[in-house]
MIDO-417728 format. One record per residue (C-alpha): residue in one letter; x, y, z; residue number from 0. Coordinates in steps of 0.02 Angstrom, whole numbers, plus 50000, padded with zeros to 5 digits. Layout:
# MIDO-417728
<pt code="A" px="X" py="Y" pz="Z" pos="NUM"/>
...
//
This chain:
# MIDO-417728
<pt code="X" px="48523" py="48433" pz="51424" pos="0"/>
<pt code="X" px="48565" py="48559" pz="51562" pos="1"/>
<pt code="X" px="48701" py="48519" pz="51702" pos="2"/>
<pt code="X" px="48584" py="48466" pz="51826" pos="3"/>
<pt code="X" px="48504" py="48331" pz="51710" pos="4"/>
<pt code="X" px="48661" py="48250" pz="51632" pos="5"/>
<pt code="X" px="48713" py="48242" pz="51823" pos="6"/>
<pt code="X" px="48555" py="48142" pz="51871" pos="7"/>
<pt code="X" px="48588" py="48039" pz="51726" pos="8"/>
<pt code="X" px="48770" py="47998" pz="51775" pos="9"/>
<pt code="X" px="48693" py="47947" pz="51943" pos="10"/>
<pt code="X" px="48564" py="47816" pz="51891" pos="11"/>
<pt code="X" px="48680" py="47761" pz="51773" pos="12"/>
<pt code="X" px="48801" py="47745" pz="51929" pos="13"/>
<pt code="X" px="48676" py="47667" pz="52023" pos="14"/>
<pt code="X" px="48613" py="47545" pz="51895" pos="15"/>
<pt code="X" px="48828" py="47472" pz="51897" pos="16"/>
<pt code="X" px="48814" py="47470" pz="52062" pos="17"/>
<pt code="X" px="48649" py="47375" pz="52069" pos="18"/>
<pt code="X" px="48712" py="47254" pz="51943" pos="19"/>
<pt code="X" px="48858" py="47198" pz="52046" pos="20"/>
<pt code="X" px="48749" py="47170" pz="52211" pos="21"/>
<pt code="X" px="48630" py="47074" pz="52112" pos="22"/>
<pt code="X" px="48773" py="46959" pz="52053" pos="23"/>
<pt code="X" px="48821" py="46943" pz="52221" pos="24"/>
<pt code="X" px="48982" py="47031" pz="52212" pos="25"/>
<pt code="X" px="49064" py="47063" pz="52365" pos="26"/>
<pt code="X" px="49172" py="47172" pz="52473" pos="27"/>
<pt code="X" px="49154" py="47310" pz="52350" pos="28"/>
<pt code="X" px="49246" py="47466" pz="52367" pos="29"/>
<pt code="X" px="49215" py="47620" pz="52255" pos="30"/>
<pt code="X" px="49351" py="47758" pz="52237" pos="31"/>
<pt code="X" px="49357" py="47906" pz="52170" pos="32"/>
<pt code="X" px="49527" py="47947" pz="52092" pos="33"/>
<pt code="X" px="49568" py="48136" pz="52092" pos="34"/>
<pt code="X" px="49725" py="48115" pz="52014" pos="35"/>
<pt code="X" px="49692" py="48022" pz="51846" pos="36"/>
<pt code="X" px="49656" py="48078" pz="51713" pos="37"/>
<pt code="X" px="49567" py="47924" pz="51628" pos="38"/>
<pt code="X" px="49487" py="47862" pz="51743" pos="39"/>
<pt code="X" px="49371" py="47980" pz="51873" pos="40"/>
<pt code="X" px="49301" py="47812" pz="51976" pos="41"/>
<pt code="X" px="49401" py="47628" pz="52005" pos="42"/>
<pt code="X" px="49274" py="47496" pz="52080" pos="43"/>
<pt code="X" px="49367" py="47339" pz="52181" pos="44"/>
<pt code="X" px="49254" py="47177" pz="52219" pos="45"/>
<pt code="X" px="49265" py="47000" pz="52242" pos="46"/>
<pt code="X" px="49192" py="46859" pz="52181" pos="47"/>
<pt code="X" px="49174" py="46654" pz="52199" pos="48"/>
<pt code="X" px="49221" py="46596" pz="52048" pos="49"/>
<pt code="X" px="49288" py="46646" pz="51861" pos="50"/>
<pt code="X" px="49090" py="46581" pz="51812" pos="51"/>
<pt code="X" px="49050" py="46735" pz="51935" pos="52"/>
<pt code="X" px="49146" py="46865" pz="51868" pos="53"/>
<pt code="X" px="49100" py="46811" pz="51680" pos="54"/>
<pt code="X" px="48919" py="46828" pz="51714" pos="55"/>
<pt code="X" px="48937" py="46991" pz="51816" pos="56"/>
<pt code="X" px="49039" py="47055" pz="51668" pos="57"/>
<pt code="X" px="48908" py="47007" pz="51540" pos="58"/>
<pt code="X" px="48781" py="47113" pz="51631" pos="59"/>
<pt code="X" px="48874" py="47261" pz="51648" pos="60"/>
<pt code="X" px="48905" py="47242" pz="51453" pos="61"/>
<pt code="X" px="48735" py="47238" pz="51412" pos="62"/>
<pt code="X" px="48701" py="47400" pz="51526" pos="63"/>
<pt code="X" px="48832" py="47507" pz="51437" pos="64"/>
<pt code="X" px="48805" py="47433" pz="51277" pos="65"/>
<pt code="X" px="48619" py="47488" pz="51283" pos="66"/>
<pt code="X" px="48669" py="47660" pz="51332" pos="67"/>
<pt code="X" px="48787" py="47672" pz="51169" pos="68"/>
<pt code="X" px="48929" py="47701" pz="51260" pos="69"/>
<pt code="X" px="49097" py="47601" pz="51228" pos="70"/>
<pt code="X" px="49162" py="47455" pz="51330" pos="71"/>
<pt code="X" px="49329" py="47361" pz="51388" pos="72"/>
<pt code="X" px="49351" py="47219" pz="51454" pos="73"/>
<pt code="X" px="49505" py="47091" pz="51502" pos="74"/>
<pt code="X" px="49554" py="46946" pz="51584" pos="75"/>
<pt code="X" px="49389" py="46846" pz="51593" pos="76"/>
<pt code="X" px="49493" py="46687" pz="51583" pos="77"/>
<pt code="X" px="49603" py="46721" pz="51748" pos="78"/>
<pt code="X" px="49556" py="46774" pz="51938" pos="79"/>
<pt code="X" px="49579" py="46966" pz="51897" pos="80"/>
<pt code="X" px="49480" py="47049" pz="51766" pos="81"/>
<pt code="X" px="49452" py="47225" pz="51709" pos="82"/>
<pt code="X" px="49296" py="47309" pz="51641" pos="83"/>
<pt code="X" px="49319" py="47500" pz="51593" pos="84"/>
<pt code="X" px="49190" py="47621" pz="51513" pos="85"/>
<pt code="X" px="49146" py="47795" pz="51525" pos="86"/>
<pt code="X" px="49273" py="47846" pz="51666" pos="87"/>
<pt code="X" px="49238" py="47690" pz="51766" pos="88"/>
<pt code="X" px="49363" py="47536" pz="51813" pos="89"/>
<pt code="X" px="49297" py="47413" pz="51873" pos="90"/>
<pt code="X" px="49420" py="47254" pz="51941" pos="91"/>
<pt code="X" px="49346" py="47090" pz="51965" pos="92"/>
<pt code="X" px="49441" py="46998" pz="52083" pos="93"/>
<pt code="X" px="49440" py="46802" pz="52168" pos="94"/>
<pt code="X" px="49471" py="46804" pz="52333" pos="95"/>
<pt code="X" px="49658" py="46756" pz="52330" pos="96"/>
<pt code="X" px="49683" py="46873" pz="52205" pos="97"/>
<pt code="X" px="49639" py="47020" pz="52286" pos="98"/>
<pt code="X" px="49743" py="46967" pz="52417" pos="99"/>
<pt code="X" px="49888" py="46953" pz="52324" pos="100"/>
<pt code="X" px="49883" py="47097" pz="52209" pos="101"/>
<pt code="X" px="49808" py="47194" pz="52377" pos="102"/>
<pt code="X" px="49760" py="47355" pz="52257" pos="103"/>
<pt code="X" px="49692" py="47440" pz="52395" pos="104"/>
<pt code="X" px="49853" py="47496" pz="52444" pos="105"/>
<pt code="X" px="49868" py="47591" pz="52265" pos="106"/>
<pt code="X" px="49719" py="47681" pz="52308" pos="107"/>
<pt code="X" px="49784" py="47726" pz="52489" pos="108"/>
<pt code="X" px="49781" py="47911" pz="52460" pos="109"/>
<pt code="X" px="49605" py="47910" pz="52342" pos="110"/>
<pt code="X" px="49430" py="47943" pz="52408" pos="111"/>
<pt code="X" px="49335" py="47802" pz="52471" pos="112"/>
<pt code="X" px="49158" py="47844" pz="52429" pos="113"/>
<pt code="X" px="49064" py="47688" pz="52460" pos="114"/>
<pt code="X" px="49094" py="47512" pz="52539" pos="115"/>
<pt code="X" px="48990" py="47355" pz="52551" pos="116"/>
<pt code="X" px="49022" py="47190" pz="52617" pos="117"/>
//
């Protein structure tokens, strides 16, 4: 596969996480990219209205990487903050009062935002 096609594959792939968490009605999500790690090349902060919520968003996001053989972490489905991580992408699940709380966003003061919505 030559540079230019792996790249387009990284962005639909991208694009189909991102899609996934709009269609389960995530919210105030904030993608970062973090320059400075060396595990992780994107972290992904959103919200969401319930634990039921998260699960389900979670579940979807399995299947996706799942399908594309690629390997998958996930923790703290039974609490208000989980994390998903796979192929250089974290991705924290939050309720509302827990992201308030924890406030990550101030860990990621110095990172790029790249995207916002809601």
């Amino acid at each position: 596969m030559t540079e230019r096609q792996t790249k387009n594959t990284e962005n639909f792939f991208f694009d189909s996480v991102f899609d996934i968490l709009l269609v389960q009605k995530c919210t105030n999500i904030k993608v970062y990219e973090v320059e400075d790690n060396s595990y992780l090349d994107v972290i992904i902060l959103c919200s969401v209205n319930s634990n039921t919520q998260m699960v389900s968003s979670v579940k979807k996001l399995k299947e996706l990487v799942k399908s594309k053989n690629k390997n998958f972490f996930s923790e703290g489905l039974d609490s208000s903050w989980a994390l998903v991580e796979f192929e250089g992408v974290g991705i924290h699940f939050f309720t509302e009062e827990a992201r308030e709380y924890y406030n990550l966003e101030d860990l990621f003061f110095d990172s790029n935002l790249v995207n916002q919505y809601g």
